[in-house]
Legacy VTK file of the C-alpha trace (Angstrom):
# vtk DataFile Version 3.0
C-alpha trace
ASCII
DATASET POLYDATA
POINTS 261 float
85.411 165.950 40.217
86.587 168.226 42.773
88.015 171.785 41.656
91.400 172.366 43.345
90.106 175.765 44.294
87.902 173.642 46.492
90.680 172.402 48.455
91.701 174.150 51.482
94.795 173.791 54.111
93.847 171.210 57.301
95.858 170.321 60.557
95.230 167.111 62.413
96.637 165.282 65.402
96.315 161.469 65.850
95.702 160.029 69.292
97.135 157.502 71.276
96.667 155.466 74.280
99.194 154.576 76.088
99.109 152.358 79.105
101.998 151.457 81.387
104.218 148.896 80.346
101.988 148.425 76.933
102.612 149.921 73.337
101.161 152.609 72.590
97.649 151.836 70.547
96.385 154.463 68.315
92.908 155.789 69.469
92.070 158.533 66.885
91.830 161.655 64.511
91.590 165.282 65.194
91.232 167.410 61.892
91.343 171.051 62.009
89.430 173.462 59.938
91.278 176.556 60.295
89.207 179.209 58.208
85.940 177.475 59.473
87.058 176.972 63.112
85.560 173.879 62.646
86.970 170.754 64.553
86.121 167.525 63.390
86.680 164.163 65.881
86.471 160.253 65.414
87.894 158.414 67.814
87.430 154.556 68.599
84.903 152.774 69.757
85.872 150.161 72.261
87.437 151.929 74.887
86.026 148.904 77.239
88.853 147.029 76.011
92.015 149.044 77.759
91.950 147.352 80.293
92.670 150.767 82.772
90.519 152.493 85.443
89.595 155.715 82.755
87.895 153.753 80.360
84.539 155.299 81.624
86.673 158.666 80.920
87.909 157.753 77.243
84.123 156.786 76.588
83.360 160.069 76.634
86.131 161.586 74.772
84.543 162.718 72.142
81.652 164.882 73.593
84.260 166.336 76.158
85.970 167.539 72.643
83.302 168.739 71.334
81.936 170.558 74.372
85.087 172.598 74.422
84.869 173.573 71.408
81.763 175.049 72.085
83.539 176.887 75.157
87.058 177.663 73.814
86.491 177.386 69.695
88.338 175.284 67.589
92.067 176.005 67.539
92.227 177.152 71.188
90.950 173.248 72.065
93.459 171.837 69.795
96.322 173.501 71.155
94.834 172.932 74.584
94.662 169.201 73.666
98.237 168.880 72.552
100.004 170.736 75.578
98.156 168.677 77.698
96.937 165.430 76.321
100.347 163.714 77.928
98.945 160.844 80.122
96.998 157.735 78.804
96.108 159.567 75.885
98.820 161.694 74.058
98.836 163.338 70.840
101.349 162.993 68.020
103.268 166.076 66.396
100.425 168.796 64.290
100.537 167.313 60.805
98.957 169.119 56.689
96.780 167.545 54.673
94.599 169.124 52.453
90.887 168.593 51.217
87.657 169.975 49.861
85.491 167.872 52.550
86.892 167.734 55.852
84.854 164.832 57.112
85.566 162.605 54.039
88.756 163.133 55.014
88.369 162.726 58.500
87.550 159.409 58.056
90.307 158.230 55.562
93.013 159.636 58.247
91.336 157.289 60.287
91.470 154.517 58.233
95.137 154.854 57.183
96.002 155.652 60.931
93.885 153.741 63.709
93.426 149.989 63.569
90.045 148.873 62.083
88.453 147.979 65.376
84.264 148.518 64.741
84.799 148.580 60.945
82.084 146.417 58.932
83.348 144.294 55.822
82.274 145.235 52.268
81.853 142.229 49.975
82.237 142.084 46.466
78.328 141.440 45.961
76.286 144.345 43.160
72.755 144.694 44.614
71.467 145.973 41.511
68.946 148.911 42.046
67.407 148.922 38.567
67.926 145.254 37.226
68.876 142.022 38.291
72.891 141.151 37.567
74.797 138.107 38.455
77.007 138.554 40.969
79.600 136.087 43.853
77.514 135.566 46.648
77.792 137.207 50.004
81.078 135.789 51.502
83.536 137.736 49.578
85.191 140.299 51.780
86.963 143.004 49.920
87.848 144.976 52.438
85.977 147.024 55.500
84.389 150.599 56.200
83.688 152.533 59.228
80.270 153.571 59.470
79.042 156.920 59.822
79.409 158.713 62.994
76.223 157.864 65.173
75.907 154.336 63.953
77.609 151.975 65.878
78.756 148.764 63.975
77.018 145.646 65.453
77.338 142.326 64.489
76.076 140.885 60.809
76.521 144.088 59.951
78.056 144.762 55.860
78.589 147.340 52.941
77.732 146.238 49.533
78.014 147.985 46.500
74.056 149.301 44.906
74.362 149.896 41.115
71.230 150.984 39.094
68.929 154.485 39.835
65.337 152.585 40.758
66.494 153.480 44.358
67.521 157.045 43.857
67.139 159.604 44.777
67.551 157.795 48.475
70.278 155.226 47.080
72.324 157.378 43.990
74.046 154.863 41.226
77.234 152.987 42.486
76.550 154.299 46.181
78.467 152.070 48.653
75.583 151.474 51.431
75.507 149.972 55.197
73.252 147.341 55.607
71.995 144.984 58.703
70.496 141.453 58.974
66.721 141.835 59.353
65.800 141.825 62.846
62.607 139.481 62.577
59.343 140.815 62.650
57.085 142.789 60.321
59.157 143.217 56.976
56.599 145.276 54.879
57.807 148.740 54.158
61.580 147.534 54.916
64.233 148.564 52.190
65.837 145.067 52.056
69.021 143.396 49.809
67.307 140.476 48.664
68.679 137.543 46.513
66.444 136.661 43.683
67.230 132.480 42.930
68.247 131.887 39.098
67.143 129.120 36.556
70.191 127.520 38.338
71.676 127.366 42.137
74.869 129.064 41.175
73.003 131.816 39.921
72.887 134.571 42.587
71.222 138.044 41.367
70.692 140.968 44.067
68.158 144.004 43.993
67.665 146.364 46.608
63.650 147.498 47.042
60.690 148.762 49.450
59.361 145.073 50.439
55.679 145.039 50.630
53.291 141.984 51.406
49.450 141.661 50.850
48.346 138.759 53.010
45.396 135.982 53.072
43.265 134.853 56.036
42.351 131.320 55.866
39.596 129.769 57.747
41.663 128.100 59.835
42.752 131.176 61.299
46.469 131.268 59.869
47.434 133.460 57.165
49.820 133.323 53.958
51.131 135.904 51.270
48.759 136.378 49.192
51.711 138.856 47.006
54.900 140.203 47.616
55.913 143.520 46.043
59.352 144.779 45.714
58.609 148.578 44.765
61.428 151.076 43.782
61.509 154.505 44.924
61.873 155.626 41.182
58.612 156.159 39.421
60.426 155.275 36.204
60.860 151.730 37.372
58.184 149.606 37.429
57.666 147.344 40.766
58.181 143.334 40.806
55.694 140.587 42.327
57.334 137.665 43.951
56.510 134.157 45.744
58.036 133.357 49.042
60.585 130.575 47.568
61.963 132.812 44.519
64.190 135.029 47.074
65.302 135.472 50.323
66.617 138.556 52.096
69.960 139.240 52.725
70.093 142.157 54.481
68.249 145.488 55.597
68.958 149.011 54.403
70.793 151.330 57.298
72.446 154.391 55.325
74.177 155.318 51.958
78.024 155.592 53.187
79.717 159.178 52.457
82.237 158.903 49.503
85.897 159.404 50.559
88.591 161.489 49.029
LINES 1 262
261 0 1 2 3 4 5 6 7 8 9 10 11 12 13 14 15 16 17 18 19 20 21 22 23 24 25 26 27 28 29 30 31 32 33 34 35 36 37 38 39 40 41 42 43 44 45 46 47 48 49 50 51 52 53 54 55 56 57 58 59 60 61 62 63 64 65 66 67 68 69 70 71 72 73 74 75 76 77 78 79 80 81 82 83 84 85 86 87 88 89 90 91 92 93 94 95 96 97 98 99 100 101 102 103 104 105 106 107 108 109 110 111 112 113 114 115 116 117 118 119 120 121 122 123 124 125 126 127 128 129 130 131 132 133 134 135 136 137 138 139 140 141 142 143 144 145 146 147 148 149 150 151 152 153 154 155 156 157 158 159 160 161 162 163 164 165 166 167 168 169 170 171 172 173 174 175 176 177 178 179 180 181 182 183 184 185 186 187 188 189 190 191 192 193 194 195 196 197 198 199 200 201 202 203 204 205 206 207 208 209 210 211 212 213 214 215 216 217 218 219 220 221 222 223 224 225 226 227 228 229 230 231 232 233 234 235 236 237 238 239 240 241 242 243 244 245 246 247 248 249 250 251 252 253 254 255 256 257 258 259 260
């Protein structure tokens, strides 16, 4: 748990867009680390959508940020930003928050302040990393998660729960993690969600592992799996061997998702 002598004062500023004749939409966060001159930006991702002539503009917002940051420093491209953001995009009022990890909390300001436009669903779903456990099959939307900055959400994309170590130290114990329907293609060496069928069809159990197939030529020139290995990245788990009709993939492995304060 985090020490409160960890914690240090922040500033942020939320964005809005605000087209004539339309309510004002909010856009994004601006955090400021004070003693780190550190500024830290998200900001949303469909800017096509205003329908206004600076969409190209807003597209770019971020990197503009961040480039005068580079030029000016942190709090001189804040204050810049709120004397003169006053057009489609205005700022609200400088407001305190507090935090250990700035970016953690970067992204719950987000959350609790912009609309969830290119978030990803988590469902209730336990892709168990060192056994198998039963579990409600995908479908169950809990809730939804913006990825990471530099992944942009795309469609069949989800965030599932992994509990177990066999995947660690890539994939720690109860990590929340972004995965991606598989995209066709050669699977072997993939880290994939898979759903291992039950003694029953209501039985759904879900392991995440390093898929790896050994294949067979037959003489007639086509080719089948000879074995399928689902390896963990632990060396104190031991690696399973399955047939083509005892599972079927669910998903692909894109990141472990930062924990949020």
């Amino acid at each position: 748990m985090t020490s409160a002598l960890q914690m240090r004062p922040l500033e942020y500023i939320v964005l809005e867009v605000c087209l004539p004749g339309a309510t004002p939409e909010r856009a994004g966060v601006i955090l400021l680390d004070k003693a780190a001159n550190r500024l830290y930006v998200k900001a949303r991702r469909d800017w096509e959508s205003f329908e206004t002539e600076e969409s190209e503009v807003l597209s770019g917002l971020e990197e503009t940020i961040e480039s005068m940051v580079r030029d000016h420093g942190a709090a001189e491209t804040l204050a810049y930003i709120e004397s003169t953001f006053d057009g489609v995009i205005r700022s609200t009022d400088r407001q305190q928050t507090v935090a250990a990890d700035p970016e953690a909390r970067l992204r719950r300001l987000y959350r609790e302040n912009v609309n969830t436009v290119g978030a990803v669903p988590v469902i209730k779903l336990s892709a168990a990393a060192g056994g198998l456990s039963e579990e409600q099959l995908p479908g169950d939307v809990i809730g939804s998660i913006d990825p990471p900055s530099g992944i942009r959400p795309a469609p069949g994309m989800f965030a599932a729960k992994v509990v177990g170590c066999s995947m660690e130290p890539l994939i720690p114990d109860g990590s929340y993690c972004l995965f991606k329907p598989h995209g066709g293609g050669s699977r072997s060496g993939a880290k994939l969600l898979i759903e291992k069928f039950g003694s029953t069809d209501a039985t759904a159990q879900f392991t995440v592992k390093v898929y790896r197939s050994e294949k067979r030529m037959n003489e007639d020139g086509t080719w089948e799996h000879e074995r399928i290995r689902m390896i963990p990245l632990n060396p104190e788990f031991e690696e399973w061997n399955l047939t083509p009709d005892e599972f079927k993939v669910i998903g692909e492995f894109v990141a472990v998702l930062p924990a949020e304060e």
